[in-house]
Gaussian input, Z-matrix of N, CA and C with variables (Angstrom, degrees):
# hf/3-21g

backbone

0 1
 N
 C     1     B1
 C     2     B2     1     A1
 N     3     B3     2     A2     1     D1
 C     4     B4     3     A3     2     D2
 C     5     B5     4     A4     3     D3
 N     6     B6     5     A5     4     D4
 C     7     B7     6     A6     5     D5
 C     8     B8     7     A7     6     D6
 N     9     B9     8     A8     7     D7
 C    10    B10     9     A9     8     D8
 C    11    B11    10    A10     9     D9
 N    12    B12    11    A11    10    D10
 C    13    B13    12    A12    11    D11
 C    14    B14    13    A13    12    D12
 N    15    B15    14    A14    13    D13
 C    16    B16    15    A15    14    D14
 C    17    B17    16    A16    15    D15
 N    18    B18    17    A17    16    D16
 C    19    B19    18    A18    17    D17
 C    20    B20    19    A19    18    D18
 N    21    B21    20    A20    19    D19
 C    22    B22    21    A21    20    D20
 C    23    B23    22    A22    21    D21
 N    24    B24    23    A23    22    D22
 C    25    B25    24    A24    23    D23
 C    26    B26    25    A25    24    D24
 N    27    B27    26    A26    25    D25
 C    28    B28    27    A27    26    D26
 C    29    B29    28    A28    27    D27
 N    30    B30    29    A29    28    D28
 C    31    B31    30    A30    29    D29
 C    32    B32    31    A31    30    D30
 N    33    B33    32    A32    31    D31
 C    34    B34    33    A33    32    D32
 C    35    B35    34    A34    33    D33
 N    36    B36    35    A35    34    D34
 C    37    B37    36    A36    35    D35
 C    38    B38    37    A37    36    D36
 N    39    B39    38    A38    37    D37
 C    40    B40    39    A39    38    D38
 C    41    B41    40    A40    39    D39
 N    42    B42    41    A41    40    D40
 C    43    B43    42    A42    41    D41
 C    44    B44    43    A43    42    D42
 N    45    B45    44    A44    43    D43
 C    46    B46    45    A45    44    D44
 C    47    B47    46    A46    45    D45
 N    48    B48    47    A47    46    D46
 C    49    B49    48    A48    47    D47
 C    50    B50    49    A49    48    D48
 N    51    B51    50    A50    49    D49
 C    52    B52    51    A51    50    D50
 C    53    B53    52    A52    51    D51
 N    54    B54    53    A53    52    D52
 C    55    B55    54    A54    53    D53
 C    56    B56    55    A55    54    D54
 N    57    B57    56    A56    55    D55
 C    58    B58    57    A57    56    D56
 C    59    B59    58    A58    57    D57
 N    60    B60    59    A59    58    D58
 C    61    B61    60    A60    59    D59
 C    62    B62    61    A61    60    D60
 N    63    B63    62    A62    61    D61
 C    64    B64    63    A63    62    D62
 C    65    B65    64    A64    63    D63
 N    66    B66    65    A65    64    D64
 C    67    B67    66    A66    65    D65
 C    68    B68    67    A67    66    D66
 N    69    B69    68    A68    67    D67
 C    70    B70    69    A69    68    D68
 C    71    B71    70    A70    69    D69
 N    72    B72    71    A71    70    D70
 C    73    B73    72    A72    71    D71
 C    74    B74    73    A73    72    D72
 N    75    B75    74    A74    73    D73
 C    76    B76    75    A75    74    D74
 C    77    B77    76    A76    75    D75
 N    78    B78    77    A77    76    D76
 C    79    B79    78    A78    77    D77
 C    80    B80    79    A79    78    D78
 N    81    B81    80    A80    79    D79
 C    82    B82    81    A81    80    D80
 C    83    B83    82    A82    81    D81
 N    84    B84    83    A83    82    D82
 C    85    B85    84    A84    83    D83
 C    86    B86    85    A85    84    D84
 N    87    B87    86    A86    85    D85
 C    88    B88    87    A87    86    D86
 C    89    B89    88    A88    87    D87
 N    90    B90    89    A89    88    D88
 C    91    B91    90    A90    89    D89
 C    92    B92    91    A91    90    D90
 N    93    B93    92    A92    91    D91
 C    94    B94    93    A93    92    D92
 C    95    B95    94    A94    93    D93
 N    96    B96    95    A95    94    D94
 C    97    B97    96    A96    95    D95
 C    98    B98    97    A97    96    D96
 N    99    B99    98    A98    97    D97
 C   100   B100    99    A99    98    D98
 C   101   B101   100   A100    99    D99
 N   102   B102   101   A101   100   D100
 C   103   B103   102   A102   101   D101
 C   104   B104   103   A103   102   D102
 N   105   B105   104   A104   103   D103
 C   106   B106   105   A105   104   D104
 C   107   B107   106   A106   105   D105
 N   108   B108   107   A107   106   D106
 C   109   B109   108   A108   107   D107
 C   110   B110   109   A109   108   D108
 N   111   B111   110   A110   109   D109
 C   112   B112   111   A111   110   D110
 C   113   B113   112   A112   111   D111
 N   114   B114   113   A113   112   D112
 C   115   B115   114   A114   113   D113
 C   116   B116   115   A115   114   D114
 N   117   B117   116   A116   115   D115
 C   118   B118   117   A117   116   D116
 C   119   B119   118   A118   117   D117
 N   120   B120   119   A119   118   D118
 C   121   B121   120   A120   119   D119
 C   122   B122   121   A121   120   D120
 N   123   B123   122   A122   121   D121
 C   124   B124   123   A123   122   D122
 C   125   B125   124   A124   123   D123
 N   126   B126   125   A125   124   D124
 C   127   B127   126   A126   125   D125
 C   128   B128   127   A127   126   D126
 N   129   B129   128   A128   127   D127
 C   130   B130   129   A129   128   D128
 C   131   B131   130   A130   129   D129
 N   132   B132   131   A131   130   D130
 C   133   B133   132   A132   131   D131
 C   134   B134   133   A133   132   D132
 N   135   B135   134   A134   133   D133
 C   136   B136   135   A135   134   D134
 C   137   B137   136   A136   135   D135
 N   138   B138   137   A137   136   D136
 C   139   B139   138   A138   137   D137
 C   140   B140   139   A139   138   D138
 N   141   B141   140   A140   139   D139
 C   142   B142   141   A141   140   D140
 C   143   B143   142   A142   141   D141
 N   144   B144   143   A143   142   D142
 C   145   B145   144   A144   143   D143
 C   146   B146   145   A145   144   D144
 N   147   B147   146   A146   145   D145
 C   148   B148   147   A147   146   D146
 C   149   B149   148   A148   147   D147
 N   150   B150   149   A149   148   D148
 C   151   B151   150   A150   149   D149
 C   152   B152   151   A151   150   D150
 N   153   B153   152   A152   151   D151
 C   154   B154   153   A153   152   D152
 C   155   B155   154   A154   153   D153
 N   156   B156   155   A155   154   D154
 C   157   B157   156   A156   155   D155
 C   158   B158   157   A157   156   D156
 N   159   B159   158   A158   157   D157
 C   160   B160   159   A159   158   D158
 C   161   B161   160   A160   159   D159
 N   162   B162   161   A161   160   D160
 C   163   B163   162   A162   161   D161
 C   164   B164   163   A163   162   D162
 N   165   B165   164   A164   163   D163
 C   166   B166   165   A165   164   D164
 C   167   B167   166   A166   165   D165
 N   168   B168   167   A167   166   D166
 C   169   B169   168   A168   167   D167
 C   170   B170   169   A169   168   D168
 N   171   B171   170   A170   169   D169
 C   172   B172   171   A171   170   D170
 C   173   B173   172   A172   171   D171
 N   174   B174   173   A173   172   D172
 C   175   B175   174   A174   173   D173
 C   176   B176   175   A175   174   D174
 N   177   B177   176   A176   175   D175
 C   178   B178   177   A177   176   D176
 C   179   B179   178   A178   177   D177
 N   180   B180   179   A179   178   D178
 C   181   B181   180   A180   179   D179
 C   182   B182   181   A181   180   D180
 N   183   B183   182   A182   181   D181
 C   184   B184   183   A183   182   D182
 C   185   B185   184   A184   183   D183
 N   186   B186   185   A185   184   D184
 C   187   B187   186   A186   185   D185
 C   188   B188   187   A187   186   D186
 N   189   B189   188   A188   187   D187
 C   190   B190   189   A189   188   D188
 C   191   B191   190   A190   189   D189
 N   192   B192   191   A191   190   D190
 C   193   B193   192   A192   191   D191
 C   194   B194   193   A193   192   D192
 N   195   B195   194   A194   193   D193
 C   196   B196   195   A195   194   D194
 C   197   B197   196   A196   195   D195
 N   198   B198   197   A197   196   D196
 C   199   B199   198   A198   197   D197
 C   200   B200   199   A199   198   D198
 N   201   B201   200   A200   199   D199
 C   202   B202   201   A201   200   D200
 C   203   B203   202   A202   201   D201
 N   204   B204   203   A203   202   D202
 C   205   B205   204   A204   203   D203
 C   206   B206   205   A205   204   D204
 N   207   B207   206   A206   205   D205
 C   208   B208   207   A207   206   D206
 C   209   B209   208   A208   207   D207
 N   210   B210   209   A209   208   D208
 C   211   B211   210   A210   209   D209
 C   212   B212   211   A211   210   D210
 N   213   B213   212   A212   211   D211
 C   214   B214   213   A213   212   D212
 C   215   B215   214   A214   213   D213
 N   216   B216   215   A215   214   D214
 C   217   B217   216   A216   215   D215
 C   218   B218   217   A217   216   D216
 N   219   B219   218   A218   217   D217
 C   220   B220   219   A219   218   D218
 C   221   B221   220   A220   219   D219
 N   222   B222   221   A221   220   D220
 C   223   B223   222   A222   221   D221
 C   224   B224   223   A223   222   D222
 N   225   B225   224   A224   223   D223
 C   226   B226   225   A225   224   D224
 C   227   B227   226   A226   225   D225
 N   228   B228   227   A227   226   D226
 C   229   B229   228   A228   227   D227
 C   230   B230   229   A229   228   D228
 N   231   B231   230   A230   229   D229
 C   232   B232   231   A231   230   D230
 C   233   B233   232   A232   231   D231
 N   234   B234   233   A233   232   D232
 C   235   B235   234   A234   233   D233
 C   236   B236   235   A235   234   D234
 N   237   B237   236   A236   235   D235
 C   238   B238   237   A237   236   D236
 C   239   B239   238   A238   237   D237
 N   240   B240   239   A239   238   D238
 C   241   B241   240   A240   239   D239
 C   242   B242   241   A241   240   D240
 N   243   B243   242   A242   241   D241
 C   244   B244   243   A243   242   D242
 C   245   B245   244   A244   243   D243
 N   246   B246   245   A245   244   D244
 C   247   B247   246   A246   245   D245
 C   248   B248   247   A247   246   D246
 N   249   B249   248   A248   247   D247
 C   250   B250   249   A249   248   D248
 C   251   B251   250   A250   249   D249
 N   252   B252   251   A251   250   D250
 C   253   B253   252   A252   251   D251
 C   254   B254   253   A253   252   D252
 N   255   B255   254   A254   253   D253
 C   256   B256   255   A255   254   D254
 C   257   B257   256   A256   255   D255
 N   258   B258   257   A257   256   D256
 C   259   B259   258   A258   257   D257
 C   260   B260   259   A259   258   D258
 N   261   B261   260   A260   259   D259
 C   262   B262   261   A261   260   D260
 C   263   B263   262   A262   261   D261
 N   264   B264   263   A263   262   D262
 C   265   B265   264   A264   263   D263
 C   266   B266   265   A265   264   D264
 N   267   B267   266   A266   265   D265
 C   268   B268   267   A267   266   D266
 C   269   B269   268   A268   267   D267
 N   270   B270   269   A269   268   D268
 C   271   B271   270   A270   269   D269
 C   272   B272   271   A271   270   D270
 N   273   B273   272   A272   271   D271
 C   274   B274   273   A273   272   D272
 C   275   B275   274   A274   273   D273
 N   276   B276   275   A275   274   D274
 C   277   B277   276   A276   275   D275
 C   278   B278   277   A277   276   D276
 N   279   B279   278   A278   277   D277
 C   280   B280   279   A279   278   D278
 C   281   B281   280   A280   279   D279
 N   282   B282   281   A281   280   D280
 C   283   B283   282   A282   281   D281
 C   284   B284   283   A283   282   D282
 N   285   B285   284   A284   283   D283
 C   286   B286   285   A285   284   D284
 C   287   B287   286   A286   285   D285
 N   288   B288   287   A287   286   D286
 C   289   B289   288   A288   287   D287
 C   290   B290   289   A289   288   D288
 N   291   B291   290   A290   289   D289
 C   292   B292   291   A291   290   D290
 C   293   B293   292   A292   291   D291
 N   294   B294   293   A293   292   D292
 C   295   B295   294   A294   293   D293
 C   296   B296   295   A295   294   D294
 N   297   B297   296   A296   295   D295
 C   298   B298   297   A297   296   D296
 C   299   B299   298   A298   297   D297
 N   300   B300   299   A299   298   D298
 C   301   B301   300   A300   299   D299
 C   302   B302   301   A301   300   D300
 N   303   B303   302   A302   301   D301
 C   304   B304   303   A303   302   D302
 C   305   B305   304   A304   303   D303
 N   306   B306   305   A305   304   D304
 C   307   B307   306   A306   305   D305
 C   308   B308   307   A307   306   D306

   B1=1.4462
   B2=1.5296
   B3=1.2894
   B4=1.9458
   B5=1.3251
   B6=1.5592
   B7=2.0838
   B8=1.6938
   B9=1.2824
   B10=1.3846
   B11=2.0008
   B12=1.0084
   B13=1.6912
   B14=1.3909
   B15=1.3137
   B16=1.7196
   B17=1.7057
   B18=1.2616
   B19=1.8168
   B20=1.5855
   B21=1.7817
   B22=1.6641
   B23=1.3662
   B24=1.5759
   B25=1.3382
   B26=1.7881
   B27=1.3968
   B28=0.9630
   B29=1.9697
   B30=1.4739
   B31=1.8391
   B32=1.7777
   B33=1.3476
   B34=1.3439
   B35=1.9815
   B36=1.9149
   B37=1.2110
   B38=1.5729
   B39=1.2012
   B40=1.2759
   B41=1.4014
   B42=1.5786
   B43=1.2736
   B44=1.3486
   B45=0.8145
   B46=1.4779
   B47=1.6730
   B48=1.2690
   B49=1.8053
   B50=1.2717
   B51=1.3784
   B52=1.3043
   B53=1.4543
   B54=1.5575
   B55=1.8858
   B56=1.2809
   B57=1.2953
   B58=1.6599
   B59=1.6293
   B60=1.2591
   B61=1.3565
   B62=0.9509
   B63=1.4421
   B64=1.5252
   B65=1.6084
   B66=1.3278
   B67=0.9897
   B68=1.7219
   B69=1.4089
   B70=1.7795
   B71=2.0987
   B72=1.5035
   B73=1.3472
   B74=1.2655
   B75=1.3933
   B76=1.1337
   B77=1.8412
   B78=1.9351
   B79=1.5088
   B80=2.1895
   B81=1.2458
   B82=1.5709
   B83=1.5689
   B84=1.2456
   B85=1.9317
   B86=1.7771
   B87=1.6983
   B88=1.3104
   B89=1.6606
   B90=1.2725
   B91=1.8824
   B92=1.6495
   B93=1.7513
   B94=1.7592
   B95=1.7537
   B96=1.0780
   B97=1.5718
   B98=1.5669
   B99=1.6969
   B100=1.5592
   B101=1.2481
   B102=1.4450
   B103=1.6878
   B104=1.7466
   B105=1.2517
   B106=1.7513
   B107=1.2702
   B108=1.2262
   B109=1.6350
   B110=1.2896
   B111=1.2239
   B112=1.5157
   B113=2.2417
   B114=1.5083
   B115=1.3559
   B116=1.7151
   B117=1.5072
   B118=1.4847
   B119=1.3700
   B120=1.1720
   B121=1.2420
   B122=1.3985
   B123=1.3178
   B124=1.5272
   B125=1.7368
   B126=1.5067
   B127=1.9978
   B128=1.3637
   B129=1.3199
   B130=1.6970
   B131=1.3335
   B132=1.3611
   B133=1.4840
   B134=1.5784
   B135=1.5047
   B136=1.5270
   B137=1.4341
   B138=1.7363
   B139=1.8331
   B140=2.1248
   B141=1.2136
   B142=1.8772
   B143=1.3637
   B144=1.0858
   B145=1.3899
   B146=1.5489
   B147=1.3507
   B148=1.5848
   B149=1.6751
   B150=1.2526
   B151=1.2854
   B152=1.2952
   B153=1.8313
   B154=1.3548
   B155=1.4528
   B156=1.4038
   B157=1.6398
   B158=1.2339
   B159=1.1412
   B160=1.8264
   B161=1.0310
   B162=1.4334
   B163=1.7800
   B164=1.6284
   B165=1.7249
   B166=1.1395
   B167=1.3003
   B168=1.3656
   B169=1.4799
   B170=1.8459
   B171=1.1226
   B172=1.3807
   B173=1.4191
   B174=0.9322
   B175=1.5886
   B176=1.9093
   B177=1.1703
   B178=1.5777
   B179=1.9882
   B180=1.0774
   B181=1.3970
   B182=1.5393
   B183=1.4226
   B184=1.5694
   B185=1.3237
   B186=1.3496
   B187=1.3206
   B188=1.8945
   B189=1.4202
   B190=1.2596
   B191=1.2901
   B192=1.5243
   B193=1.5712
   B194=1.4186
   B195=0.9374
   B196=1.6548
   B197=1.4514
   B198=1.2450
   B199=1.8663
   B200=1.3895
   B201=1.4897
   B202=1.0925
   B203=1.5149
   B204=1.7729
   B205=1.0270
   B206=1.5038
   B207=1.6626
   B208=1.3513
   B209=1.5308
   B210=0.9821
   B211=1.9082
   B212=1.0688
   B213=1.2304
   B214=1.6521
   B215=1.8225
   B216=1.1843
   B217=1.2721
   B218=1.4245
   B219=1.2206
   B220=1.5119
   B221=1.7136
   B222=1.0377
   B223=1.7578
   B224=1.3192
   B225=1.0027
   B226=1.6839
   B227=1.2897
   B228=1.6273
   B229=1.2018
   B230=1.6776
   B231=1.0832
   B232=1.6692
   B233=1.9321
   B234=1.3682
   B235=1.6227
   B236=1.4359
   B237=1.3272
   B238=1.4072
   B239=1.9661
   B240=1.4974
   B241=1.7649
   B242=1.3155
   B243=1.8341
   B244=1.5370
   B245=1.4996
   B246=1.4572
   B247=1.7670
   B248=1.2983
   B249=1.5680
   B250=1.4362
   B251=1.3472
   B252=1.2827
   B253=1.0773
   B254=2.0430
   B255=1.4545
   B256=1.3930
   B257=1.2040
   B258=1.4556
   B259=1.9307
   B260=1.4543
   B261=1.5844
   B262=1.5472
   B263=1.9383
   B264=0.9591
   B265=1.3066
   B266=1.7514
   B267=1.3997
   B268=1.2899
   B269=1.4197
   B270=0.9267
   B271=1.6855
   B272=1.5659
   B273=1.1039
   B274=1.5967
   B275=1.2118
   B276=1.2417
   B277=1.6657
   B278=1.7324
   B279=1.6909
   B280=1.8429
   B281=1.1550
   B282=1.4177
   B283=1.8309
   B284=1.6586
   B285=0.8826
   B286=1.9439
   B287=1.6411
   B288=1.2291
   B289=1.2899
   B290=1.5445
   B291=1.3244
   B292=1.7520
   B293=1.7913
   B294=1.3721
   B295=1.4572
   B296=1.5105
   B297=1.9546
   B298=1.6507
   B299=1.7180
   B300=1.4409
   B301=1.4298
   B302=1.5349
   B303=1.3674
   B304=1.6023
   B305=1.2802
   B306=1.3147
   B307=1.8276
   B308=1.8192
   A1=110.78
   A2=117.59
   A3=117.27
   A4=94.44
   A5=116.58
   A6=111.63
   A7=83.89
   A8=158.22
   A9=150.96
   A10=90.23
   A11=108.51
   A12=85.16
   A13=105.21
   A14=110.78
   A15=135.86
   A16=98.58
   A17=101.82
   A18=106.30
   A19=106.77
   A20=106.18
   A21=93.99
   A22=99.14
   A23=140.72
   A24=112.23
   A25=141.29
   A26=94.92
   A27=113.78
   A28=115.53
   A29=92.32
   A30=103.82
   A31=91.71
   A32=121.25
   A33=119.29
   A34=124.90
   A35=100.17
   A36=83.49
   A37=112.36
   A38=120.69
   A39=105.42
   A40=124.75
   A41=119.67
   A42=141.83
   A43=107.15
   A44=132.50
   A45=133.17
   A46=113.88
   A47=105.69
   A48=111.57
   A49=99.44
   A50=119.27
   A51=131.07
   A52=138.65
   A53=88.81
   A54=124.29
   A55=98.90
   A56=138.39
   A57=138.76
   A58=94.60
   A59=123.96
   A60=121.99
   A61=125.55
   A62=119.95
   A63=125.06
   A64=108.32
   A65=124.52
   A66=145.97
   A67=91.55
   A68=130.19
   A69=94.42
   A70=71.38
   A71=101.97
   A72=113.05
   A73=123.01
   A74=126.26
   A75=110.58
   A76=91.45
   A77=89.60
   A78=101.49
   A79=97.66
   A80=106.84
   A81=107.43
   A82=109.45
   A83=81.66
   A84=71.48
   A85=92.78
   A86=100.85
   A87=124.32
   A88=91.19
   A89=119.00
   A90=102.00
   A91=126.99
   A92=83.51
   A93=99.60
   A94=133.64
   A95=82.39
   A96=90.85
   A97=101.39
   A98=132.75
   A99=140.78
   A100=73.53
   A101=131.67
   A102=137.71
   A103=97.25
   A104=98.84
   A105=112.85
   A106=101.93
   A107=142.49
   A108=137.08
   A109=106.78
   A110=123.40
   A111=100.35
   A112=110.83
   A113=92.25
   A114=95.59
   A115=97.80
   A116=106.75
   A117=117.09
   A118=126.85
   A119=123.82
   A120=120.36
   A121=129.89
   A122=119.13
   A123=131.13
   A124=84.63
   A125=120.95
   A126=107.11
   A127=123.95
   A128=110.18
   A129=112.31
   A130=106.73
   A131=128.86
   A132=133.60
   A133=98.31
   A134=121.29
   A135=130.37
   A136=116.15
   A137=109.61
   A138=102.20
   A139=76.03
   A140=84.32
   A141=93.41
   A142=110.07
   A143=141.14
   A144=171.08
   A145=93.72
   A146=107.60
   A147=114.62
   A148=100.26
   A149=145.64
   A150=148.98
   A151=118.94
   A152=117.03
   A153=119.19
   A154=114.04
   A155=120.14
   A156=113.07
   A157=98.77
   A158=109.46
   A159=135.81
   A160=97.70
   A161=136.68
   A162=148.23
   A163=102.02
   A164=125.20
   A165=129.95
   A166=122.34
   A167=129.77
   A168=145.48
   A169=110.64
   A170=146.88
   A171=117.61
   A172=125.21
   A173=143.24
   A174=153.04
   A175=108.26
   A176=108.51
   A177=122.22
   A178=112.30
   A179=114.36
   A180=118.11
   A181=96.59
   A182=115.76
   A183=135.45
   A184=92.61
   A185=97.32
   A186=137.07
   A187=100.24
   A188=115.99
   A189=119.42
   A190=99.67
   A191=128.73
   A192=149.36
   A193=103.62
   A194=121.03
   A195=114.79
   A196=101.56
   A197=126.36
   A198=111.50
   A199=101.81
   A200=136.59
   A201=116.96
   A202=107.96
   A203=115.23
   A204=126.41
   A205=103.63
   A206=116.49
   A207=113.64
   A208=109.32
   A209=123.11
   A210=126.16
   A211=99.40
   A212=123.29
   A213=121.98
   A214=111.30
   A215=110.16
   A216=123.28
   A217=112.16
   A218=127.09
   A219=142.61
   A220=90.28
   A221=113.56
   A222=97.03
   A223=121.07
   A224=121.23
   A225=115.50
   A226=118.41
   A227=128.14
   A228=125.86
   A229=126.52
   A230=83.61
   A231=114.34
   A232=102.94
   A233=118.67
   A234=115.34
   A235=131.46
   A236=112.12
   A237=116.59
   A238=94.54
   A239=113.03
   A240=108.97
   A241=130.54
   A242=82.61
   A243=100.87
   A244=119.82
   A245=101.59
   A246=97.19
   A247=125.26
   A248=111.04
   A249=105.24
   A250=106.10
   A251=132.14
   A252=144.99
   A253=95.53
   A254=115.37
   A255=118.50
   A256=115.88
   A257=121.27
   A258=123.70
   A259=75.86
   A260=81.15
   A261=139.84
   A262=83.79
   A263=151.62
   A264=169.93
   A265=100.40
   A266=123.04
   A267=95.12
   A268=130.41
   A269=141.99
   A270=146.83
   A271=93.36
   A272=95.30
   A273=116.35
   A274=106.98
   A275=141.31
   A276=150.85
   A277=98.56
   A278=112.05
   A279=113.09
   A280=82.84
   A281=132.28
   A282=125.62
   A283=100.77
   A284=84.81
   A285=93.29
   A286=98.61
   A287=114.68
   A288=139.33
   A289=136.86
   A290=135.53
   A291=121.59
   A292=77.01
   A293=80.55
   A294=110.36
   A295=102.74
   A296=101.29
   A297=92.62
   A298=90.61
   A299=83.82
   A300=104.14
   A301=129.07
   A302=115.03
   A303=123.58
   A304=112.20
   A305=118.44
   A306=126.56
   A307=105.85
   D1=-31.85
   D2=-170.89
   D3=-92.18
   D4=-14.49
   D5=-178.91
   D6=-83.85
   D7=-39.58
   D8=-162.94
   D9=-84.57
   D10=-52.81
   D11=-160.25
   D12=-66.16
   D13=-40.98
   D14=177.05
   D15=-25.76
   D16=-58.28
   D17=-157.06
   D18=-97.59
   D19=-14.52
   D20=164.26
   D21=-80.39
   D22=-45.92
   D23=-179.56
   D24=-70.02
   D25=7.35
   D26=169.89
   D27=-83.89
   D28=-33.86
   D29=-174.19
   D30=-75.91
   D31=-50.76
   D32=-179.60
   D33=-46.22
   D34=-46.81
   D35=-177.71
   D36=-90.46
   D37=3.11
   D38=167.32
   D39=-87.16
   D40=1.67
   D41=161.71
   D42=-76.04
   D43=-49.26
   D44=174.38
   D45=-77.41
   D46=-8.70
   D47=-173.31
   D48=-91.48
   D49=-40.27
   D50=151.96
   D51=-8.52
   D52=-87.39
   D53=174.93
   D54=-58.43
   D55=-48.49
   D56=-171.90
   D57=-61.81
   D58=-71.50
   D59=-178.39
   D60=-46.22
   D61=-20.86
   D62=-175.20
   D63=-79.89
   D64=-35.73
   D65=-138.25
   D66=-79.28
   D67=164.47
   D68=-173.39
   D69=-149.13
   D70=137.80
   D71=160.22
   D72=-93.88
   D73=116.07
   D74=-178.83
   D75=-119.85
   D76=-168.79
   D77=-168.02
   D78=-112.55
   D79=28.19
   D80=-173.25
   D81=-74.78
   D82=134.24
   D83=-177.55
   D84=-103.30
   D85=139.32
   D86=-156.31
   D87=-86.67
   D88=-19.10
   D89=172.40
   D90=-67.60
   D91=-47.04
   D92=148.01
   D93=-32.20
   D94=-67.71
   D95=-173.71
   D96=-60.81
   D97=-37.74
   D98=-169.70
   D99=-60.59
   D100=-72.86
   D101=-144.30
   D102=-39.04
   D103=-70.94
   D104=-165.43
   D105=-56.30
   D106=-37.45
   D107=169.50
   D108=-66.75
   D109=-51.00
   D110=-169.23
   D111=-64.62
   D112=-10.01
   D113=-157.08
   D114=-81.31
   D115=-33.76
   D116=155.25
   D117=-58.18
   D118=-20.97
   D119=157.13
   D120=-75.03
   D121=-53.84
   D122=-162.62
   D123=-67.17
   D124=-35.33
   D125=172.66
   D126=-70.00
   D127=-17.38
   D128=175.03
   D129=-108.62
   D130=10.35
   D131=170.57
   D132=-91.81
   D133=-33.79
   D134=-177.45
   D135=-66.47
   D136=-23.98
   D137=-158.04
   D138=-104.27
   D139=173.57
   D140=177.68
   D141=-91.01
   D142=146.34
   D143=-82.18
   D144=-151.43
   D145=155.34
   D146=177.92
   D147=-85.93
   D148=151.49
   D149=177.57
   D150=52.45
   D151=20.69
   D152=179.69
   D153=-94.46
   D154=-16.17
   D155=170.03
   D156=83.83
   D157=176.77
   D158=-152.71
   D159=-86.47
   D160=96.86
   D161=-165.48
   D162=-48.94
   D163=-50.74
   D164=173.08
   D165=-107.11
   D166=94.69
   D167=-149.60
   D168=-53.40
   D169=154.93
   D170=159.46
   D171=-51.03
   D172=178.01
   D173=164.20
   D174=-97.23
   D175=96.71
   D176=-173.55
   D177=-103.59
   D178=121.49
   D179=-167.94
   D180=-54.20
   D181=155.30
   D182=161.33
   D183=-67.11
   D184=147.32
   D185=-163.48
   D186=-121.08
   D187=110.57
   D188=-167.06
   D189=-85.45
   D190=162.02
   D191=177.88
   D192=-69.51
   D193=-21.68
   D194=173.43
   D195=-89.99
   D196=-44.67
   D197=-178.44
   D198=-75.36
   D199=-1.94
   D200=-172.44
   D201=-91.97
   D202=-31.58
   D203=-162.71
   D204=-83.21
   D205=-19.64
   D206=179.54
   D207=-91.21
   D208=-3.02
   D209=155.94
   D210=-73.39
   D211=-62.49
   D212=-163.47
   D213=-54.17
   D214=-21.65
   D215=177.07
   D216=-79.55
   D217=-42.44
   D218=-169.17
   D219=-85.86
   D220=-51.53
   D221=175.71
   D222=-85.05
   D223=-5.58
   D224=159.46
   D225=-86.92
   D226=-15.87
   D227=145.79
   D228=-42.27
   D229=-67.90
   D230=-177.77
   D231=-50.11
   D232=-56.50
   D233=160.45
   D234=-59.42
   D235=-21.12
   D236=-166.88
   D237=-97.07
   D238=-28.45
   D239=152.48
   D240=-37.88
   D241=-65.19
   D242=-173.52
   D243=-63.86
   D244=-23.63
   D245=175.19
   D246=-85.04
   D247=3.71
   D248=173.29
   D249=-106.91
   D250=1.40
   D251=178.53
   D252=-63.88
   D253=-177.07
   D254=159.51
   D255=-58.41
   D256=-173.68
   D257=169.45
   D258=-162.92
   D259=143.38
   D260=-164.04
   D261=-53.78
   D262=-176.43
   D263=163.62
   D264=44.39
   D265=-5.43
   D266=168.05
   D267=-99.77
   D268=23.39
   D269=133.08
   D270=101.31
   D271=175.18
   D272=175.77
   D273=-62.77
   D274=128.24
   D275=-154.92
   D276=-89.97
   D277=-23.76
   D278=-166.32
   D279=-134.55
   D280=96.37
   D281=170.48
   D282=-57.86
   D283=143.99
   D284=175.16
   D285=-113.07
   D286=130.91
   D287=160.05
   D288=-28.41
   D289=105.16
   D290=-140.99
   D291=-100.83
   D292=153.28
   D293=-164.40
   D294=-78.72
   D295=137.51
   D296=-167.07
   D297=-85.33
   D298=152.97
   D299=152.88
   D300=-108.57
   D301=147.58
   D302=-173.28
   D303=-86.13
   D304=121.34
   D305=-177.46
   D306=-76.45

């Protein structure tokens, strides 16, 4: 029983002899270091962003109610085709018969 406690307090203080050493003192002054981060920020807050797009969009003419309504016309043509046409997942309407093969 004193060879088991013996060698866990032995595993403990060198765990802790450890962590102290690891630990590192320096002389940085921590207002400093806030200073230089915030100063790194407000410069990468300035350049544009990855997936943020063109900060000032182009300038594209208005689009009047009569050209809008005459697209809307040309594509509801164009859907009301396409929907009498087939659709994608419904199969051949007359399955045709797979060809026998001879064993």
């Amino acid at each position: 029983m004193k060879a088991l406690v013996l060698t866990a307090a032995l595993a403990v203080i060198q765990l802790v002899a450890l962590n102290a050493q690891a630990q590192v003192f320096g002389v940085d002054d921590g207002g400093a270091a806030r200073v230089e981060r915030a100063r790194q920020g407000k410069a990468a807050a300035r350049n544009p962003q990855v997936s943020e797009g063109d900060p000032i969009p182009d300038a594209r003419p208005r689009t009047s109610t009569d050209e809008r309504a005459a697209a809307r016309t040309r594509r509801a043509k164009a859907g009301a085709q396409a929907a009498r046409g087939p659709q994608m997942g419904e199969g051949d309407p007359i399955p045709r018969p797979a060809p026998a093969t001879s064993r």
